[in-house]
N, C-alpha and C positions, 0 to 999 in steps of 0.2 A: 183885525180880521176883515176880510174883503167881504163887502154886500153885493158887488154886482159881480155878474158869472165872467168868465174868462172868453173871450173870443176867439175863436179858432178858425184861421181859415185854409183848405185844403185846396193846394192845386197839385190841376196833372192837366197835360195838353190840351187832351178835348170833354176834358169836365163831364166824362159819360158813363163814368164806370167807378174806378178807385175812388175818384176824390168825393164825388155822392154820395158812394156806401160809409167812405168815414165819417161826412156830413153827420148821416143818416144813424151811424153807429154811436157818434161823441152825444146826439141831443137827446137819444133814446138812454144810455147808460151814465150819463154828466148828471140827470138829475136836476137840471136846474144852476148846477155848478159850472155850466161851463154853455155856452151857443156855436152851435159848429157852423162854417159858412165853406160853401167848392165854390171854385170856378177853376177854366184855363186862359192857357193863353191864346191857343185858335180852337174855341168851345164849338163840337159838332153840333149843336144845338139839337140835340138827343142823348137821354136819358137809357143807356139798354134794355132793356125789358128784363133780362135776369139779375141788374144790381136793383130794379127797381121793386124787383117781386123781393129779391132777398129784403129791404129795407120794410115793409109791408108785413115781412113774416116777424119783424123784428118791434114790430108795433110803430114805429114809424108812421105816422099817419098825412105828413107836411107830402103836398108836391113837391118831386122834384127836381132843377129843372138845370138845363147847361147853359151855362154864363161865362162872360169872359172877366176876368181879373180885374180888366180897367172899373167896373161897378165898386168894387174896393178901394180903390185910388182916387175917388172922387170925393170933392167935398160932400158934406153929409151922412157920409160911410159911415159902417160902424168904426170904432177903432179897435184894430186887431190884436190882442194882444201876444197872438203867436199864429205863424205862415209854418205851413207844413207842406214840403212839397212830395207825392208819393209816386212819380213818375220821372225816369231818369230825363227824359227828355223837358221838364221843370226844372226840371233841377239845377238844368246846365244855360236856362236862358235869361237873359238879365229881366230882373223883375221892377215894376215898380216903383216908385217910393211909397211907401205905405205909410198912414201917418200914422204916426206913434212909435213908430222905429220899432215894431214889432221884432220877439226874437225868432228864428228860423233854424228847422230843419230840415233833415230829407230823409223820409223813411220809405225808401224804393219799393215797390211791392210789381211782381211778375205782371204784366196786361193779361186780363183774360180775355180784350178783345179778339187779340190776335192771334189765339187759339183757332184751330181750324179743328174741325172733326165732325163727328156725332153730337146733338145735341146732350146726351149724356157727358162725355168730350167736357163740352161748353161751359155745363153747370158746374161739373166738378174743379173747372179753372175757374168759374166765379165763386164758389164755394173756397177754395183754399184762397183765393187774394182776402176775402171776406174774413178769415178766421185766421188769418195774416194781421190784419188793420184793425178786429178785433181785439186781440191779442195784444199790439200796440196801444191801443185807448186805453185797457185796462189797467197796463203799467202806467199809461200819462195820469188817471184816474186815480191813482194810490200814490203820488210825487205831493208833497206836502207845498203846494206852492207857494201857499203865503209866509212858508217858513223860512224860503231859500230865495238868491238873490239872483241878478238878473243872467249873469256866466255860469251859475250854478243851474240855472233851469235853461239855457242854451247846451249844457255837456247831455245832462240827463236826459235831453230830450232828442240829441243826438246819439246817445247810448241806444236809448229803444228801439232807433233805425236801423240798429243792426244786428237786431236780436232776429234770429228765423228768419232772415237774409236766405238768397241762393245758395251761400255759400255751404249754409248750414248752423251757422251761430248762433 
């Protein structure tokens, strides 16, 4: 049985929105079981103000803040024990060497930066990425980890990226 919690870390471009609220969502519902960690790869060094309210409503209480990836790839790091990328534009860029050969997936979720509209508009596209990545954590949250081996928690966890996809799945 595993005593120390699982390391999670979430990229997406500019570390200001998705990969925060998953932060935000894995260390509020993980329990203890699990430490979530964002960054990107060119981090706008701002947090949105509506992923940051939603993480707040969510009890969330940690700052929190846009970083770039490289803070992971450095000696001292934590060691990852799984990269989740949720931004297509991660997904497709060469990352790192992470030490511990973390296993990796990609659970795309829609930007609700790039919503344009009514601040109404707004929320409601930070609300559905929100209850997207939710939704996602939950499933990673109930995967028996310490039961299954290291191909077996790289499919499954590639499986849950594609649940409530664009597509509809």
């Amino acid at each position: 049985m595993r005593t120390q919690p699982y390391n999670v870390l979430f990229l997406c471009t500019g570390n200001s929105a998705r990969s925060v609220m998953a932060e935000a969502i894995l260390n509020v519902l993980g329990e203890g079981r699990f430490k979530a960690f964002s960054a990107g790869s060119f981090p706008s060094g701002t947090v949105q103000p509506m992923a940051a309210e939603l993480a707040l409503l969510t009890g969330y209480a940690e700052p929190l803040r846009s970083k770039s990836w490289d803070e992971f790839a450095e000696p001292g790091a934590p060691e990852i024990d799984m990269v989740i990328t949720v931004c297509d534009n991660a997904a497709g860029e060469v990352c790192p060497v992470w030490p511990g050969h973390p296993v990796t997936a990609h659970w795309g979720v829609p930007d609700p930066v790039s919503v344009k509209g009514s601040e109404q508009v707004q929320r409601h596209a930070f609300t559905a990425a929100w209850m997207m990545l939710r939704q996602r954590i939950e499933l990673l949250l109930a995967l028996p980890l310490d039961k299954l081996d290291r191909l077996t928690v790289q499919q499954e966890l590639s499986a849950i990226g594609q649940l409530g996809g664009p597509d509809g799945r």
